[in-house]
C-alpha positions, 0 to 999 in steps of 0.5 A: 353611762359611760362612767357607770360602764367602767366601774361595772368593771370593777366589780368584774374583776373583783368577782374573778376572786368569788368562789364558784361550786362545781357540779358534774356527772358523767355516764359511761360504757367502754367497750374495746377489744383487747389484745393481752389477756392479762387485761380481762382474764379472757373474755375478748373485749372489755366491757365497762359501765360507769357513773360518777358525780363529783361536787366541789368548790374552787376559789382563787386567792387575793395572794395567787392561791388556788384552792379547789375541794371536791367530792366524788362519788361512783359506780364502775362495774367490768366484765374483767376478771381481775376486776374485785370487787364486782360492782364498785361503789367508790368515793373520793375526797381531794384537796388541790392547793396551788401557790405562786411563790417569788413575785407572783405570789403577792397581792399587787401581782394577783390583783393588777386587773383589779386595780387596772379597773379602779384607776380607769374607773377613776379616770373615766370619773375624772372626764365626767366631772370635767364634762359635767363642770363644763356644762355647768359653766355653758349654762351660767355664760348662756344665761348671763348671755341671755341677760346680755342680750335683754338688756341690749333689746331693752336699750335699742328698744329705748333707743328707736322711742327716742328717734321715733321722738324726734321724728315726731317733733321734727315732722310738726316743725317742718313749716317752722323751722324744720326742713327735708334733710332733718326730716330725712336724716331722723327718718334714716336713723329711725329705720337703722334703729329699726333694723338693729332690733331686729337683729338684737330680738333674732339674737334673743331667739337664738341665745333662748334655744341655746340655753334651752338646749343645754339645760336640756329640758323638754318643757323649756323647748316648746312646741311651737317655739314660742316660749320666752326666757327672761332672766330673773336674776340680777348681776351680784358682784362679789368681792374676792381676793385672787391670788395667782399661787393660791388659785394655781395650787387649787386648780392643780389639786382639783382640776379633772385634767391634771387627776386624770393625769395622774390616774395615767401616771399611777397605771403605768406604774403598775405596769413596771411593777408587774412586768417586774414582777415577771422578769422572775422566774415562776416557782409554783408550789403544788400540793395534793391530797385526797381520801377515798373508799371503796366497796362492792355491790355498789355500796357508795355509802359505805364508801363514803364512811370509809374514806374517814374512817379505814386508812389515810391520807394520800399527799403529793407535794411539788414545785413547778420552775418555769422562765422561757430562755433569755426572757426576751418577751418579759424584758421587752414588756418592762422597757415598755412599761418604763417608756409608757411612765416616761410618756405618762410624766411628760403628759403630767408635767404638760397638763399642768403647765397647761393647767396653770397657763388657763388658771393665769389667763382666767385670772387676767380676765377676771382682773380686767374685767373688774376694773373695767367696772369702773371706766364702762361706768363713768363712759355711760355718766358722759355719754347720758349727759351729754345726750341731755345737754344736745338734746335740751340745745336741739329743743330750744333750737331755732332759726338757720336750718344749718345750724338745726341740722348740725345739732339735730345730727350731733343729738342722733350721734350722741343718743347712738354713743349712750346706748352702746356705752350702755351696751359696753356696761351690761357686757362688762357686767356680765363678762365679769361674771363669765370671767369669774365663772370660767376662773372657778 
């Protein structure tokens, strides 16, 4: 919307450029006193009555010109007897041309609001897509983190069955060869794994609204909340060849941040172009010219033939000169506007510094995490077989209770460290993906 508001503007000024059609009427009576004779010829006040329309169209040019043409047609009738003829019917046509010479008188000057309009309307753009693109990538991070934390509930859920296994086992062996600490040691694991579901289940919930609230859609916030979101989508690891120059040069030349800057840069050009351009003196040629008829008895048709056809033009033609004394305000604004481009360069020349310190960043990430691909792998290979090996040991395990509960706890601890070797892979999996996501 906002963005949709700015460029309304445009259009806003670039109608400043449409003709517009005039039309006015007036009626009138004049009655004054009068204090010389020669004005009415003797009657002691003045008396007239009038009524005039006048028509036209008035445009301004891309270039500064004015032109206004218009038509004007009236009645004028007074008491006075120097008034011939009696009853007036009277017309006439004008034709006034205004043009800015020197540098006022060109496109760049004349248009500025204009163009002020475009690079807002491209700035405004710019932040648009940056926020649109942002969202984007907090939709794709919050469903690869919904992923993450499936997967996570998934493994701790496996893991509680394994406890909850072993519980079972060492339960019915507890005349045998199990005794009250196994037993309480498989109990306290199984409560823990327990309570470390339920936060993983709250931290689903969680993720599911979050990702429902970016995406922003009614029907994926139900109204009672119990609506679930699983991902259907499985991690795809592309195999892409990243390079530091090549990203920087693409993220300079596509970044919102860095066109938005230069928007800023290229509006505070035009300023100095235009306070230069009022630095100048205002010349303004001026040209006037007009015809006209008359006749009595309020004959405004004869008027308006007349005016074509009985006598000629009338011309004016001038120049007007203005500059204030010592142009202080003029001056004042170009420094201005060569201090507002400084700044503007040194916002340009910061942001894609910037720009190119989170493209390296990202890039690492991206680097690190791909090759950490490898290590999380062979971690979760160890982890798994090392829990098989403790756990095959723990079954056949038989006599001192000492020796039971050393590897009973040792085959706790190892089932703990395979699910979070596992966990630790579903995150770099999904933290590659995230990486890749923010480096684009």
């Amino acid at each position: 919307r906002r963005t949709s508001v700015v460029m309304e503007k445009i259009i806003q000024q670039d109608a400043a450029f449409d003709s517009s059609v005039l039309f006015e009427t007036n009626l009138g009576r004049t009655n004054d006193p009068v204090g010389n004779s020669l004005i009415t010829g003797g009657p002691p006040r003045l008396v007239e009555e009038s009524l005039s329309t006048r028509a036209g169209i008035r445009k301004t040019g891309r270039h500064g010109t004015a032109l206004d043409l218009s038509q004007e047609l009236g009645l004028l009738d007074s008491n006075s007897d120097f008034f011939d003829p009696p009853r007036q019917g009277n017309s006439r046509l004008n034709l006034s041309l205004t043009q800015p010479l020197l540098s006022r008188g060109g496109r760049v000057y004349n248009e500025r609001l204009l163009t002020q309009a475009r690079i807002d309307s491209s700035v405004s753009w710019q932040d648009m897509r940056g926020e649109v693109e942002q969202r984007i990538a907090d939709v794709i991070a919050a469903y690869w983190g919904l992923y993450e934390l499936r997967c996570q509930l998934l493994q701790q859920t496996q893991l509680l069955k394994r406890g909850e296994r072993i519980e079972a086992i060492v339960k019915a062996r507890r005349d045998f060869d199990a005794g009250r600490i196994e037993l309480a040691k498989a109990r306290q694991r199984v409560a823990r794994r327990i309570d470390r579901q339920l936060q993983v289940t709250a931290d689903v919930e969680r993720q599911q609204t979050r990702l429902a609230s970016l995406v922003g859609a009614e029907e994926l916030i139900g109204p009672d909340g119990a609506l679930e979101l699983i991902p259907l989508e499985s991690p795809i690891f592309p195999n892409i060849e990243l390079n530091l120059r090549d990203a920087v040069l693409q993220g300079i030349e596509n970044r919102p941040e860095v066109r938005a800057a230069t928007a800023e840069l290229e509006s505070a050009a035009l300023s100095i172009r235009v306070t230069r351009a009022e630095l100048t003196p205002q010349l303004t040629a001026v040209v006037d010219t007009y015809l006209m008829g008359l006749n009595g008895n309020y004959n405004v048709v004869q008027s308006f033939t007349d005016q074509f056809t009985t006598g000629g033009p009338g011309i004016a033609a001038g120049l007007l000169y203005e500059v204030p004394y010592g142009r202080r305000a003029a001056k004042s604004r170009y420094r201005e506007a060569h201090f507002l481009y400084q700044q503007r360069s040194e916002e340009l020349r910061e942001t894609i510094q910037l720009t190119r310190a989170e493209i390296e960043t990202s890039l690492i990430d991206v680097k690190t995490e791909m090759a950490q691909q490898g290590t999380k792998h062979k971690l979760l290979t160890t982890a798994i077989e090392e829990e098989d090996v403790l756990t095959r040991r723990w079954e056949m395990m038989g006599g001192d209770g000492a020796a039971v509960g050393t590897v009973l706890e040792n085959l706790l601890d190892a089932q703990q460290r395979r699910t979070e070797a596992e966990r630790e892979w579903i995150t770099a999996q999904t933290q590659y993906l995230i990486s890749l996501v923010e480096l684009q």
